[in-house]
C-alpha positions in Angstrom: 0.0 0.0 0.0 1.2 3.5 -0.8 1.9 5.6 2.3 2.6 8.6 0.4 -0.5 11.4 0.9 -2.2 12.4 -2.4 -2.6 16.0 -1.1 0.9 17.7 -1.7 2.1 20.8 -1.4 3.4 23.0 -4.2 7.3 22.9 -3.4 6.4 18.8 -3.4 3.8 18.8 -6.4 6.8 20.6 -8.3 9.4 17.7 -7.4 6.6 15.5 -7.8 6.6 17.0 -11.3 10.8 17.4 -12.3 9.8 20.9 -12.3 11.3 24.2 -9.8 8.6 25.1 -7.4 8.6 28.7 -9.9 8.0 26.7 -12.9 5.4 25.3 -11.8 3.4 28.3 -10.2 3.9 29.7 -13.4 2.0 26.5 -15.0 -1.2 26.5 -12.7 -0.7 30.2 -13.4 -0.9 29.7 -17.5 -3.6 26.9 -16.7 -1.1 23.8 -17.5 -1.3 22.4 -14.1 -4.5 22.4 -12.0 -5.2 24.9 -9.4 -5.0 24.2 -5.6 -8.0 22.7 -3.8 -10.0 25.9 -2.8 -9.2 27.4 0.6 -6.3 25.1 1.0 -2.2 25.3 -0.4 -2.7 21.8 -1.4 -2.5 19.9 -5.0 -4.3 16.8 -5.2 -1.8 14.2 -7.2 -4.6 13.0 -9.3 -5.7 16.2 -10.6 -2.0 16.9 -11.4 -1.5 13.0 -13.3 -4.8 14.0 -15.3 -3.3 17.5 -16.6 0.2 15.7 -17.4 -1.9 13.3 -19.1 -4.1 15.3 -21.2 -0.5 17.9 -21.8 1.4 14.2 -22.6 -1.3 13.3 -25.2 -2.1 9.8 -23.0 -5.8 11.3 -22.7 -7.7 12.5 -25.5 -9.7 15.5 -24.7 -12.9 13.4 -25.9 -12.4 10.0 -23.9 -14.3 9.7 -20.8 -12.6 10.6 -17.5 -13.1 8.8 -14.2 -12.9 12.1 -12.0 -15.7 12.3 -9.4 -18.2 14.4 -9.0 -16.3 17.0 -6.1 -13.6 17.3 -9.3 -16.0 18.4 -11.2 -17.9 21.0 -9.1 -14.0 22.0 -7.8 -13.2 22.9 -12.0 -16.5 24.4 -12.6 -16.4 26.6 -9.3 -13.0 27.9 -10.1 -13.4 28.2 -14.0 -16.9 30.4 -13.3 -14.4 32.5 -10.7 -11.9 33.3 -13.4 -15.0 33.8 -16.4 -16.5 36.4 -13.5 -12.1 37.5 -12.9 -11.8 38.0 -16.4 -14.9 40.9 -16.7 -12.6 43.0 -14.9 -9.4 42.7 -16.9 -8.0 45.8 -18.1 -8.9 46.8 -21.5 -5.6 48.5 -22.2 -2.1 47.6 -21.8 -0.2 50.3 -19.8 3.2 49.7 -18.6 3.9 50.5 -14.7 5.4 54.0 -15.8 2.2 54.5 -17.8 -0.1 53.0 -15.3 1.9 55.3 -12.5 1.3 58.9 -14.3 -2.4 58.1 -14.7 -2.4 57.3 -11.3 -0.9 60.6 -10.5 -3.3 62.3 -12.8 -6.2 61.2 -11.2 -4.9 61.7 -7.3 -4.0 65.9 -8.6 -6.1 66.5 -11.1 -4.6 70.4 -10.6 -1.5 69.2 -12.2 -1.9 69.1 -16.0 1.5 69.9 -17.4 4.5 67.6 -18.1 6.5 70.0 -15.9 4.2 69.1 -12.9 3.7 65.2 -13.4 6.4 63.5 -12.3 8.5 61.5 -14.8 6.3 62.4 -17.2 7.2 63.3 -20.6 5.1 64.6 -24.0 5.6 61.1 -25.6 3.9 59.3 -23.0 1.2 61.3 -22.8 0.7 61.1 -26.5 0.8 57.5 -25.8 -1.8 57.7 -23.6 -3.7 59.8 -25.4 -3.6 57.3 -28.6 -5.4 54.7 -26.1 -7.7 57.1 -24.6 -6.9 57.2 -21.0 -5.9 61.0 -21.8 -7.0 63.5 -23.4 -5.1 67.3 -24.4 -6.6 70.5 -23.4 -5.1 73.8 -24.9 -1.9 75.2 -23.6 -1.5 76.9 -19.7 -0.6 80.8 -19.6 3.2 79.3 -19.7 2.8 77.9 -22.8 2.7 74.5 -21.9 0.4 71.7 -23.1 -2.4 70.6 -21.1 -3.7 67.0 -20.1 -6.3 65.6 -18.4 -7.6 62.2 -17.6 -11.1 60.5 -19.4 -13.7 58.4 -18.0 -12.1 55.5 -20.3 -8.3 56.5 -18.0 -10.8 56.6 -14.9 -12.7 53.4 -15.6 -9.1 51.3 -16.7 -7.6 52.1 -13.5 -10.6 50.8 -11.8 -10.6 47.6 -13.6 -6.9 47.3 -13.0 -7.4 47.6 -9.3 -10.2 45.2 -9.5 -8.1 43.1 -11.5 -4.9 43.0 -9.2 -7.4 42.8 -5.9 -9.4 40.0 -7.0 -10.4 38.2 -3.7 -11.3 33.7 -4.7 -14.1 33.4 -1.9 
């Protein structure tokens, strides 16, 4: 009889695997290994010999599969979590400098020159402004260009934040 338990954790599922304990965080992250049992840090050795079978070509995607019925409410629970995740995903792709003067745009909205936004320079903003997130406004009494934030820069910073602060309950 095998002593060995068939809940692991990840540093064992990756050995269990031939895999680093990064690669493989980055496979249940890219959906090639299974997610962890919900509320626990656990991999069930099962679900991780189905994926390797399926990703090995040993199981065809049409041939019936023995897993029970908790399997399948555990795969449908977690992929309706990431279909409702996945609403929220930002629409644009901002880099963290990008991301970081919008930001600042929207916390002082009195500061509307490239002077006055930190590490901010004319290109990005016209970047931004190609996207939609910002949008020119005329020149100050300096002569500088002016630039505010849209509701599309509003609402993509709220979906980011929704995004990154996605709570699994």
């Amino acid at each position: 009889m095998n002593d060995s338990p068939r809940l692991i954790g990840r540093k064992e599922a990756a050995a269990y695997c031939g895999i680093s304990p990064t690669c493989f965080s980055m496979c249940v992250a890219s959906h090639k290994m299974p997610p962890a049992i919900p509320g626990t840090r656990k991999w069930d050795k099962r679900a991780i010999d189905a994926k390797l079978d399926e990703i090995s070509g040993l199981l065809s995607l049409h041939a019936p599969t023995t897993t029970t019925v908790h399997e399948r409410n555990t795969f449908d629970w977690w992929k309706a979590r990431q279909t409702e995740r996945n609403k929220h995903r930002p629409h644009h792709r901002l880099d963290a400098r990008e991301e970081r003067i919008l930001r600042f745009m929207l916390a002082h909205p009195e500061h509307t020159t490239v002077d006055l936004i930190p590490r901010a320079g004319a290109k990005t903003l016209e970047a931004l402004t190609k996207v939609g997130v910002v949008a020119p406004g005329g020149k100050d009494r300096r002569g500088f260009r002016r630039w505010f934030v849209t509701d599309e820069g509003r609402a993509e910073i709220d979906r980011t934040d929704t995004w990154r602060n996605w709570k699994f309950e």
